[in-house]
Biotite code that builds the C-alpha atoms (Angstrom):
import biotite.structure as struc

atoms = struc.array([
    struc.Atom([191.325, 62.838, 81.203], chain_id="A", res_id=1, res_name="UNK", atom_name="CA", element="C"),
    struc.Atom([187.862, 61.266, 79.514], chain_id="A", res_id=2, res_name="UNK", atom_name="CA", element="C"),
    struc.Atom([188.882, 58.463, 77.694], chain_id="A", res_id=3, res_name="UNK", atom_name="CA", element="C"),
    struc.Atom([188.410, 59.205, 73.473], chain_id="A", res_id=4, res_name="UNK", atom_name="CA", element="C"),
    struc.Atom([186.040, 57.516, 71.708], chain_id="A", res_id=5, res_name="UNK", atom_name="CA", element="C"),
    struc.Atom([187.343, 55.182, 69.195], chain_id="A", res_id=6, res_name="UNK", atom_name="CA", element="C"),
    struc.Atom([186.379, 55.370, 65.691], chain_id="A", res_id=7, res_name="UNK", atom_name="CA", element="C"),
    struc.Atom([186.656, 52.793, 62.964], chain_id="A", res_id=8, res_name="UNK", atom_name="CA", element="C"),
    struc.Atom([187.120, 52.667, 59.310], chain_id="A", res_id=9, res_name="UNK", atom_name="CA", element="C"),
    struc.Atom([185.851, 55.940, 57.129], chain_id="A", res_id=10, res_name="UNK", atom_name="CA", element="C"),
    struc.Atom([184.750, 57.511, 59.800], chain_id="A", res_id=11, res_name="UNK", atom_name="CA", element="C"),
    struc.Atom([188.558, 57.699, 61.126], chain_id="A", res_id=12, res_name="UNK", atom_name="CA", element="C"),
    struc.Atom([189.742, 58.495, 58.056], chain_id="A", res_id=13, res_name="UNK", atom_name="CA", element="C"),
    struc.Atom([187.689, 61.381, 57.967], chain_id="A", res_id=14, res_name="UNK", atom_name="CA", element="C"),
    struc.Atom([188.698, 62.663, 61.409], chain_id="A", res_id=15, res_name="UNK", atom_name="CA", element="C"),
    struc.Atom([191.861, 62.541, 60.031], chain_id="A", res_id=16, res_name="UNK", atom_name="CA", element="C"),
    struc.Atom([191.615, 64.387, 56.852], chain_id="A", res_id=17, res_name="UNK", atom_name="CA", element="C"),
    struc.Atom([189.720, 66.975, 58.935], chain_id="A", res_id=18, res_name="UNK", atom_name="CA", element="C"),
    struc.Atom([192.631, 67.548, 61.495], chain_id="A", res_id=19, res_name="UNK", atom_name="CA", element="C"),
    struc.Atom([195.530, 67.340, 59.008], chain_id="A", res_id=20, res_name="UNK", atom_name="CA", element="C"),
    struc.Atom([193.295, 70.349, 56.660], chain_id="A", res_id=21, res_name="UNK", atom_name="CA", element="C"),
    struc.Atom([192.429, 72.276, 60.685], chain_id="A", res_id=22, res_name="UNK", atom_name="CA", element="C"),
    struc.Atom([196.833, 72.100, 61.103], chain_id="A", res_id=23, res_name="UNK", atom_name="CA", element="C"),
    struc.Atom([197.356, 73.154, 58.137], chain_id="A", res_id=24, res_name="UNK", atom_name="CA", element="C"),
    struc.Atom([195.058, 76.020, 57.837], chain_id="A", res_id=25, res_name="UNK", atom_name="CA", element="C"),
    struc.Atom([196.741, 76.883, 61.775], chain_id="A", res_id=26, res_name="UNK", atom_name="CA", element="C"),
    struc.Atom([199.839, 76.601, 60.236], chain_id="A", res_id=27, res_name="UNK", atom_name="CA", element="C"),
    struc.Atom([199.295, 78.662, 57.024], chain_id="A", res_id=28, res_name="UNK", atom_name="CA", element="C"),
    struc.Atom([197.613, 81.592, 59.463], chain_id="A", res_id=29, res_name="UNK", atom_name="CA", element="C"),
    struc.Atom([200.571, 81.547, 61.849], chain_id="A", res_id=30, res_name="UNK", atom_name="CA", element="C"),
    struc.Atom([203.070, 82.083, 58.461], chain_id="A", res_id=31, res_name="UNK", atom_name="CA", element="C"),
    struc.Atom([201.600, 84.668, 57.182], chain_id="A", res_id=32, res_name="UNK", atom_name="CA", element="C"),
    struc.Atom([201.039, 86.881, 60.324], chain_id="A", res_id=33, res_name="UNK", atom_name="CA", element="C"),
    struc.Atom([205.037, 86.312, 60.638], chain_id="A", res_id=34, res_name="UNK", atom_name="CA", element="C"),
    struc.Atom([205.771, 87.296, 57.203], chain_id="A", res_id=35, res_name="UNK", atom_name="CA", element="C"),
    struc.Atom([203.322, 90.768, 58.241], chain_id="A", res_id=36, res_name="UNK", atom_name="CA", element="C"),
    struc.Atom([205.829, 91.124, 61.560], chain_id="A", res_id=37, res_name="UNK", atom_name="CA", element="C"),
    struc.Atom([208.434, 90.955, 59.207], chain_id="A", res_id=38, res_name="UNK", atom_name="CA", element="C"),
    struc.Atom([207.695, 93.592, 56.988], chain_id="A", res_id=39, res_name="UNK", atom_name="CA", element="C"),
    struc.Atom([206.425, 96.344, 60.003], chain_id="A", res_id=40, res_name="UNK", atom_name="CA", element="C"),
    struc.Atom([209.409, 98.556, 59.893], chain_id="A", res_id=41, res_name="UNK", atom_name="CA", element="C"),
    struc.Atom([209.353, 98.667, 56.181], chain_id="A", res_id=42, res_name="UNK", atom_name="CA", element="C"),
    struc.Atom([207.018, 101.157, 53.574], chain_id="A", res_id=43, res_name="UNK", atom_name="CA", element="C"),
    struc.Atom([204.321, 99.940, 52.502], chain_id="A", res_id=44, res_name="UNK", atom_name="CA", element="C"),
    struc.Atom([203.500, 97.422, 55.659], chain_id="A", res_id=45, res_name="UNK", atom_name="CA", element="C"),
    struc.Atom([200.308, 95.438, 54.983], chain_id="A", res_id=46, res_name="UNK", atom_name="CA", element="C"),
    struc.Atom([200.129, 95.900, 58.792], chain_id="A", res_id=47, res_name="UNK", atom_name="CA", element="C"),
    struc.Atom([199.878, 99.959, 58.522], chain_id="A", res_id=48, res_name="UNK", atom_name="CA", element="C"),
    struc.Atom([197.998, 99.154, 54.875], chain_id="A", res_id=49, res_name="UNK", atom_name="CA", element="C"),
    struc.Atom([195.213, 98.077, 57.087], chain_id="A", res_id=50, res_name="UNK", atom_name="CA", element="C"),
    struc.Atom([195.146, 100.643, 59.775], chain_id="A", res_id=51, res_name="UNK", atom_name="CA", element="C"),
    struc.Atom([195.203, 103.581, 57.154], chain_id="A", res_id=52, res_name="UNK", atom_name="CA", element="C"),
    struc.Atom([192.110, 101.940, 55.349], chain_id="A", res_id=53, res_name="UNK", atom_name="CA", element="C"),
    struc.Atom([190.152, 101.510, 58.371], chain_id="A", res_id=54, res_name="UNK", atom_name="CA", element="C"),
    struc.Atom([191.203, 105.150, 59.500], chain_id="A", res_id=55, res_name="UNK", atom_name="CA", element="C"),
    struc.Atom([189.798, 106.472, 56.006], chain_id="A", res_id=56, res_name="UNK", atom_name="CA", element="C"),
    struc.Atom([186.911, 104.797, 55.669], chain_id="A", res_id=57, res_name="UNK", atom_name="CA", element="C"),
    struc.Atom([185.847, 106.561, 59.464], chain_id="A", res_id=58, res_name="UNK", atom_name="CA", element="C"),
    struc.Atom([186.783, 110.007, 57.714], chain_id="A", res_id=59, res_name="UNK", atom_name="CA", element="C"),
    struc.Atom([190.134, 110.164, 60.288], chain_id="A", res_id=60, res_name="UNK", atom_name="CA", element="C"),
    struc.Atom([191.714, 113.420, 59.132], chain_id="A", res_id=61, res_name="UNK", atom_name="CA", element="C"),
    struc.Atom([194.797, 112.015, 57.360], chain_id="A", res_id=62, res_name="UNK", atom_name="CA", element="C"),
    struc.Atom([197.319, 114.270, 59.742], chain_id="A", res_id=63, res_name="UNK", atom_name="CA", element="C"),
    struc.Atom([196.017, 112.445, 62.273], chain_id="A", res_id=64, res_name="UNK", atom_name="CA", element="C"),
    struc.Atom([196.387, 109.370, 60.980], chain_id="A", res_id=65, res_name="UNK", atom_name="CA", element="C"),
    struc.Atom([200.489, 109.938, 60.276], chain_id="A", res_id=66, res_name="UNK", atom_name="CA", element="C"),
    struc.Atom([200.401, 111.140, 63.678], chain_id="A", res_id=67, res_name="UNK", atom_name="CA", element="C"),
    struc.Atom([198.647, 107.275, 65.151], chain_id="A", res_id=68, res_name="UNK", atom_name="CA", element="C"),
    struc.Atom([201.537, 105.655, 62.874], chain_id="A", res_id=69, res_name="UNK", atom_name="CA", element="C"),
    struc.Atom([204.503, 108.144, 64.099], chain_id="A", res_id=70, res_name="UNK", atom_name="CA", element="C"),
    struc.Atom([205.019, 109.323, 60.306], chain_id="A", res_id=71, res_name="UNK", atom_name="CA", element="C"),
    struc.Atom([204.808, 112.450, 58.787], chain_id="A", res_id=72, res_name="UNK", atom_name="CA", element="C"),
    struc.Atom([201.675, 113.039, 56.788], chain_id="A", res_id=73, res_name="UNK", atom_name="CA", element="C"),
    struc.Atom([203.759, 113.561, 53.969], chain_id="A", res_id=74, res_name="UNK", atom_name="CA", element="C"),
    struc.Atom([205.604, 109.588, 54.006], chain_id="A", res_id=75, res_name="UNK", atom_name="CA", element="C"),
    struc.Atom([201.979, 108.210, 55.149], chain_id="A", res_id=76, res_name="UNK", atom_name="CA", element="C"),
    struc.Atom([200.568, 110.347, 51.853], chain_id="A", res_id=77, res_name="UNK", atom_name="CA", element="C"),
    struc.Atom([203.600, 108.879, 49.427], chain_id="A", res_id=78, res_name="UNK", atom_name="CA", element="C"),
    struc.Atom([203.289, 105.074, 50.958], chain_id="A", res_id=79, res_name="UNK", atom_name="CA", element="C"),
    struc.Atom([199.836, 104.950, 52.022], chain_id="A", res_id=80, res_name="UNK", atom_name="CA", element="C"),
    struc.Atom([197.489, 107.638, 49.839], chain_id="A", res_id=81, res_name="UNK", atom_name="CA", element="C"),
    struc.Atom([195.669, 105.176, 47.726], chain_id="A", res_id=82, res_name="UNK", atom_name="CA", element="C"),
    struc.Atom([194.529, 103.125, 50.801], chain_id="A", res_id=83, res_name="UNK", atom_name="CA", element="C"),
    struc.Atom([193.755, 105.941, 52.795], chain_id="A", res_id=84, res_name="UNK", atom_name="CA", element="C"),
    struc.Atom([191.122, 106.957, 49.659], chain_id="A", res_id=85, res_name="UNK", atom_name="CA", element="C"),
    struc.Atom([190.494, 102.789, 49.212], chain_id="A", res_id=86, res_name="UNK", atom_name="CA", element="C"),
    struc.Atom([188.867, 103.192, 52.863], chain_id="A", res_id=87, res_name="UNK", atom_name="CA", element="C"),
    struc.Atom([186.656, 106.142, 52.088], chain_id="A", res_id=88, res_name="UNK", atom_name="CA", element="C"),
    struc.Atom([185.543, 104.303, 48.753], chain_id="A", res_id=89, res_name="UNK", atom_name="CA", element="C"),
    struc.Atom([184.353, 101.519, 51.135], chain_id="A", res_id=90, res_name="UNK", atom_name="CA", element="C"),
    struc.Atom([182.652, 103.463, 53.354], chain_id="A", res_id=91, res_name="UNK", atom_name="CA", element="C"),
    struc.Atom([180.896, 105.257, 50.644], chain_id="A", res_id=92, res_name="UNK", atom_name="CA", element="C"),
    struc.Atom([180.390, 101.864, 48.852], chain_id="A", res_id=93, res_name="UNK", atom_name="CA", element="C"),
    struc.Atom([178.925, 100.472, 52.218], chain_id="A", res_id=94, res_name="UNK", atom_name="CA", element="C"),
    struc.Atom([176.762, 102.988, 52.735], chain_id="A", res_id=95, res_name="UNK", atom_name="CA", element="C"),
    struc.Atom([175.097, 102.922, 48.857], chain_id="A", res_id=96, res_name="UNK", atom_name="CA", element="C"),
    struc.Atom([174.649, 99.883, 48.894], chain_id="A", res_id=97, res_name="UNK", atom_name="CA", element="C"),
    struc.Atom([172.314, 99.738, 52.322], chain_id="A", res_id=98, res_name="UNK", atom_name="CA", element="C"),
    struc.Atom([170.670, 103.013, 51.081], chain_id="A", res_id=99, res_name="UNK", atom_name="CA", element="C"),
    struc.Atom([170.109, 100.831, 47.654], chain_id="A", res_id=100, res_name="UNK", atom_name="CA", element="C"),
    struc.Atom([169.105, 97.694, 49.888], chain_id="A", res_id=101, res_name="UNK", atom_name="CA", element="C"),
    struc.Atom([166.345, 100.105, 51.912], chain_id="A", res_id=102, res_name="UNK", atom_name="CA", element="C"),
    struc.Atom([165.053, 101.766, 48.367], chain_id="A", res_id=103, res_name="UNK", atom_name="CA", element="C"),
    struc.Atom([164.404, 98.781, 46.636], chain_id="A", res_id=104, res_name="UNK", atom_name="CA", element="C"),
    struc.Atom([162.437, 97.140, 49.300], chain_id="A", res_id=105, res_name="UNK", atom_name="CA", element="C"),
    struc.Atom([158.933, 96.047, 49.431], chain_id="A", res_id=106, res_name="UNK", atom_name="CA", element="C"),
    struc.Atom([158.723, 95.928, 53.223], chain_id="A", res_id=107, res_name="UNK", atom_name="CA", element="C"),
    struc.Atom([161.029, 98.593, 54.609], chain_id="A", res_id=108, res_name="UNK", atom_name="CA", element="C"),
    struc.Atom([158.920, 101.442, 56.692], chain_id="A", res_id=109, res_name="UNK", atom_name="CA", element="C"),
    struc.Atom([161.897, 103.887, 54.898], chain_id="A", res_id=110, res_name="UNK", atom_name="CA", element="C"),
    struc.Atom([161.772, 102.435, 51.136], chain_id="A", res_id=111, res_name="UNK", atom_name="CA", element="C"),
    struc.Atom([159.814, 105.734, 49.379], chain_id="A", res_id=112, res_name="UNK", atom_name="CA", element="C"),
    struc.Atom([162.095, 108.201, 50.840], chain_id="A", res_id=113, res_name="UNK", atom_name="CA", element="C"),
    struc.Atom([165.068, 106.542, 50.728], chain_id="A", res_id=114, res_name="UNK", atom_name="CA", element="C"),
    struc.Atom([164.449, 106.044, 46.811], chain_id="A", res_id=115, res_name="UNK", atom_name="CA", element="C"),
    struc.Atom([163.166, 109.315, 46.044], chain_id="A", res_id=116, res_name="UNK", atom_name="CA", element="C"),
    struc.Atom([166.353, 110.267, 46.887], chain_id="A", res_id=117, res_name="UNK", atom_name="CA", element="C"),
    struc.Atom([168.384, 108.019, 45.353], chain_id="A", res_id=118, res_name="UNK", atom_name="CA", element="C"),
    struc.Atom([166.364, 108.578, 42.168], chain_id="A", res_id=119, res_name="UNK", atom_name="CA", element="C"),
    struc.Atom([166.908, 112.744, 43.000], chain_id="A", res_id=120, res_name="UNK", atom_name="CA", element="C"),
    struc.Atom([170.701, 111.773, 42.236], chain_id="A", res_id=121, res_name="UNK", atom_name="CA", element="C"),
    struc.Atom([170.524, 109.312, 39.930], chain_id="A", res_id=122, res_name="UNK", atom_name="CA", element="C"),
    struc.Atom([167.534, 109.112, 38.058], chain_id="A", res_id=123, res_name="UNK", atom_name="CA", element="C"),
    struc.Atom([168.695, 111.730, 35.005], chain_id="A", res_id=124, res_name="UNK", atom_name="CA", element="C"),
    struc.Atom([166.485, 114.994, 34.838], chain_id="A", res_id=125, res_name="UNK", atom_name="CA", element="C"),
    struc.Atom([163.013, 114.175, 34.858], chain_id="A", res_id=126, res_name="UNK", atom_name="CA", element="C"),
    struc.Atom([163.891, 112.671, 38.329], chain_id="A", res_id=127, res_name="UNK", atom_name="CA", element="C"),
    struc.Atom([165.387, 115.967, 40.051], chain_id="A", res_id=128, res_name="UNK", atom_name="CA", element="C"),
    struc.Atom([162.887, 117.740, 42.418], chain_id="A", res_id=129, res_name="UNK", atom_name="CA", element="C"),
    struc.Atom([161.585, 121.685, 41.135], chain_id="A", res_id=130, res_name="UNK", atom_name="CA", element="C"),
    struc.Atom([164.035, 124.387, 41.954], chain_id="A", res_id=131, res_name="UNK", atom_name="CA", element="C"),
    struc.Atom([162.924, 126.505, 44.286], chain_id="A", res_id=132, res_name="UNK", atom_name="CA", element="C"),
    struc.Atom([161.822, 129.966, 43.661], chain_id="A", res_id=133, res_name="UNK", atom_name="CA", element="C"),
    struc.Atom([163.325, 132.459, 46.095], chain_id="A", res_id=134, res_name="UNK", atom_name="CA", element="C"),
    struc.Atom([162.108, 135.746, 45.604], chain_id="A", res_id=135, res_name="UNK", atom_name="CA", element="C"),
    struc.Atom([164.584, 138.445, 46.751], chain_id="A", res_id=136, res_name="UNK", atom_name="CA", element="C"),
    struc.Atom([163.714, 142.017, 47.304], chain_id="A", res_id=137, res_name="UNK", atom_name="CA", element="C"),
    struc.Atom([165.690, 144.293, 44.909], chain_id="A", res_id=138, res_name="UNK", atom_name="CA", element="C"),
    struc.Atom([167.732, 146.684, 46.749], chain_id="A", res_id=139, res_name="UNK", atom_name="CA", element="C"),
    struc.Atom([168.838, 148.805, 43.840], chain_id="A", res_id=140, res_name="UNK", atom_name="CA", element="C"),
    struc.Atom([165.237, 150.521, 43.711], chain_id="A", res_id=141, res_name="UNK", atom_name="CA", element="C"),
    struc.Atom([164.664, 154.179, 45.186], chain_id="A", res_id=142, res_name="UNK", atom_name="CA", element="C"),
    struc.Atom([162.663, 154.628, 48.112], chain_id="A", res_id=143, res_name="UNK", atom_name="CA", element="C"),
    struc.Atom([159.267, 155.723, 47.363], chain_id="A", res_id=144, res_name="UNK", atom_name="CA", element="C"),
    struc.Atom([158.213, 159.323, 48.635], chain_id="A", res_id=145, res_name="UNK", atom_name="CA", element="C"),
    struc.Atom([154.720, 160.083, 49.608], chain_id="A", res_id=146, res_name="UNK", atom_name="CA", element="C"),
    struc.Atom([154.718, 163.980, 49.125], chain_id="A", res_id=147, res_name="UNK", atom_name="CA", element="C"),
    struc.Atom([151.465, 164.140, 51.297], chain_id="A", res_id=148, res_name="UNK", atom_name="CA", element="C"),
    struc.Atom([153.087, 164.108, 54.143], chain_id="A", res_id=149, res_name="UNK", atom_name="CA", element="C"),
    struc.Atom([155.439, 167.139, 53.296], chain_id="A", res_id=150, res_name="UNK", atom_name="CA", element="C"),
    struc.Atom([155.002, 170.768, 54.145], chain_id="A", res_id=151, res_name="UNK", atom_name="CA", element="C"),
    struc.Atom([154.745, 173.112, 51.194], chain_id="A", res_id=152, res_name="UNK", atom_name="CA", element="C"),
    struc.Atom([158.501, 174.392, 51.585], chain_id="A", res_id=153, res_name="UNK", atom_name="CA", element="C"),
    struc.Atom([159.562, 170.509, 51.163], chain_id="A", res_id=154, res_name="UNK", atom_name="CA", element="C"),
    struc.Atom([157.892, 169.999, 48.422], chain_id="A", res_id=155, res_name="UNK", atom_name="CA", element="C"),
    struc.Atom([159.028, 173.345, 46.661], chain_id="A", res_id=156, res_name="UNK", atom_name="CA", element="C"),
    struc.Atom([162.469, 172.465, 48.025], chain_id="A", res_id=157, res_name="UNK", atom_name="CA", element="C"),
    struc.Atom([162.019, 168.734, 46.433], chain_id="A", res_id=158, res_name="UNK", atom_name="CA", element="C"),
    struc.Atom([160.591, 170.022, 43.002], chain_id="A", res_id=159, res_name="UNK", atom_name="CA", element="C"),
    struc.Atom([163.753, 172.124, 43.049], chain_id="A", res_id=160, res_name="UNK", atom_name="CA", element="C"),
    struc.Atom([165.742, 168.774, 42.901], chain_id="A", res_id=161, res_name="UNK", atom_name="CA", element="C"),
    struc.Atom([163.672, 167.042, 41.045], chain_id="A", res_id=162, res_name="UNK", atom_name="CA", element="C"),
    struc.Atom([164.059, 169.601, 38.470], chain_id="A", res_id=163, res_name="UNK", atom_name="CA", element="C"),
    struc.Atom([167.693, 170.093, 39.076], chain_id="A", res_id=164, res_name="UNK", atom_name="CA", element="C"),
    struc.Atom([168.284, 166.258, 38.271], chain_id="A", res_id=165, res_name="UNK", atom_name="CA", element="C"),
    struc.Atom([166.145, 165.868, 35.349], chain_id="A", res_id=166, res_name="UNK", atom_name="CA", element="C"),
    struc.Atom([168.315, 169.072, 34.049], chain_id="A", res_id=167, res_name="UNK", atom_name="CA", element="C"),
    struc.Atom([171.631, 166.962, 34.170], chain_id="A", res_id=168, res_name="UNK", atom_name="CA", element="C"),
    struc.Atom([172.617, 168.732, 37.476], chain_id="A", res_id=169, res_name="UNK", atom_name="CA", element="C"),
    struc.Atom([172.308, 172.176, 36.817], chain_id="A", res_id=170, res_name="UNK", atom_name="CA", element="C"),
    struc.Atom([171.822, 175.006, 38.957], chain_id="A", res_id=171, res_name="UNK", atom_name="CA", element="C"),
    struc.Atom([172.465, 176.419, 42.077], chain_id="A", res_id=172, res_name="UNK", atom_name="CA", element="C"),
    struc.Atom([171.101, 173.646, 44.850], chain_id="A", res_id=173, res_name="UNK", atom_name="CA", element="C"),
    struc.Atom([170.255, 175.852, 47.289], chain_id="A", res_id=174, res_name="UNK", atom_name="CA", element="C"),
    struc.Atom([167.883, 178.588, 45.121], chain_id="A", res_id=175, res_name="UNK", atom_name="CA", element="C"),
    struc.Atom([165.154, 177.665, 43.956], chain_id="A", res_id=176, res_name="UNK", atom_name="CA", element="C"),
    struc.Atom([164.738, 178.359, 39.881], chain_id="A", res_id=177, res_name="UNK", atom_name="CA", element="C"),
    struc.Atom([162.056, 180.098, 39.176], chain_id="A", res_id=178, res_name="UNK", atom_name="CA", element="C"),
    struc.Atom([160.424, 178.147, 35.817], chain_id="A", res_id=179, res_name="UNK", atom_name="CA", element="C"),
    struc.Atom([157.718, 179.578, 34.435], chain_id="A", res_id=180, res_name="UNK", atom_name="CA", element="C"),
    struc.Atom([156.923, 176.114, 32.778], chain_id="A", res_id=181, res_name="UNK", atom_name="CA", element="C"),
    struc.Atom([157.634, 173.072, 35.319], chain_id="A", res_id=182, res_name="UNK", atom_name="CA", element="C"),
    struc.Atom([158.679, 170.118, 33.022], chain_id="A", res_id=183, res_name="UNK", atom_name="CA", element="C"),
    struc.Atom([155.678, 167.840, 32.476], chain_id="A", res_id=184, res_name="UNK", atom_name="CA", element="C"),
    struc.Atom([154.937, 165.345, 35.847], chain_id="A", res_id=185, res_name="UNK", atom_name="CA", element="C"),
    struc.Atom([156.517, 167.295, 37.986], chain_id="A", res_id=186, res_name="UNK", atom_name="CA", element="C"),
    struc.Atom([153.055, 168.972, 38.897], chain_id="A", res_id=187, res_name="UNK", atom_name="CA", element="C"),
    struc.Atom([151.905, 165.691, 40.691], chain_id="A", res_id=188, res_name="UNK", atom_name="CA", element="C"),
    struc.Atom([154.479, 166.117, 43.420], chain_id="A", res_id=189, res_name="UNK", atom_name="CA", element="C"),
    struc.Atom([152.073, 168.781, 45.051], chain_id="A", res_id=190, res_name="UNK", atom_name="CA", element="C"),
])
């Protein structure tokens, strides 16, 4: 064993104070991690306190976690369901504030994007990007017929519908009605 240095007057009183405040700090640890073995077979156990907060904040699916503990979702949910959502408000919390650390610096390669979006979520109104437009193609509309490309019977036999519809449907379908005056626009089907 090297032999210890030996130390004189303030300097040993300070070695002192120092080891007594090191033991006691040992000693203080080494109670309370008993009291936490005490309490593991009981609900709520600071020990499973801590393992459902870290499991929340990672987004753990909380049937899993039970599962980890050998509870039923359903105890884990009565004992432990405000530290399961205390993790996921750190994570979140964590996360903010790095995204807020990024935006508001002058250096960071990422700091304009990052605070255009923060400000797109938080900056009111005026902040929010344009909605965009999508145009969709309306569906409900009837098709378009080019009567140039029918034969003369079509478009007698289409005039006959034409004129069939605009009458409310009546008529015989099938025979043509002879009109002696075809309803005005129905002449530029031909």
């Amino acid at each position: 064993m090297p032999p210890a240095p030996e130390v004189q007057g303030s300097a040993r009183e300070q070695l002192a104070l120092w080891m007594k405040e090191r033991v006691q700090e040992i000693e203080t640890f080494n109670n309370e991690r008993i009291e936490l073995l005490r309490t593991v077979g009981e609900h709520p156990s600071p020990i499973f306190q801590n393992i459902v907060q870290q499991h929340g904040a990672l987004g753990m699916p909380k049937r899993l976690v039970a599962r980890l503990l050998g509870m039923t979702q359903e105890t884990m949910m009565k004992h432990y369901g405000e530290d399961y959502e205390m993790g996921e408000l750190s994570a979140i919390r964590a996360v903010a504030a790095n995204a807020m650390r990024i935006a508001s610096s002058t250096s960071h390669p990422d700091a304009a994007r990052v605070a255009m979006q923060v400000l797109d979520r938080r900056g009111g109104e005026e902040w929010k990007p344009p909605a965009q437009k999508v145009e969709m193609e309306n569906t409900n509309k009837a098709p378009i017929i080019d009567s140039s490309k029918l034969t003369y019977e079509e478009r007698q036999a289409l005039r006959t519908m034409l004129e069939r519809v605009a009458n409310g449907g009546e008529g015989d379908p099938l025979q043509p009605e002879e009109s002696p005056d075809p309803q005005p626009g129905m002449d530029l089907i031909e």
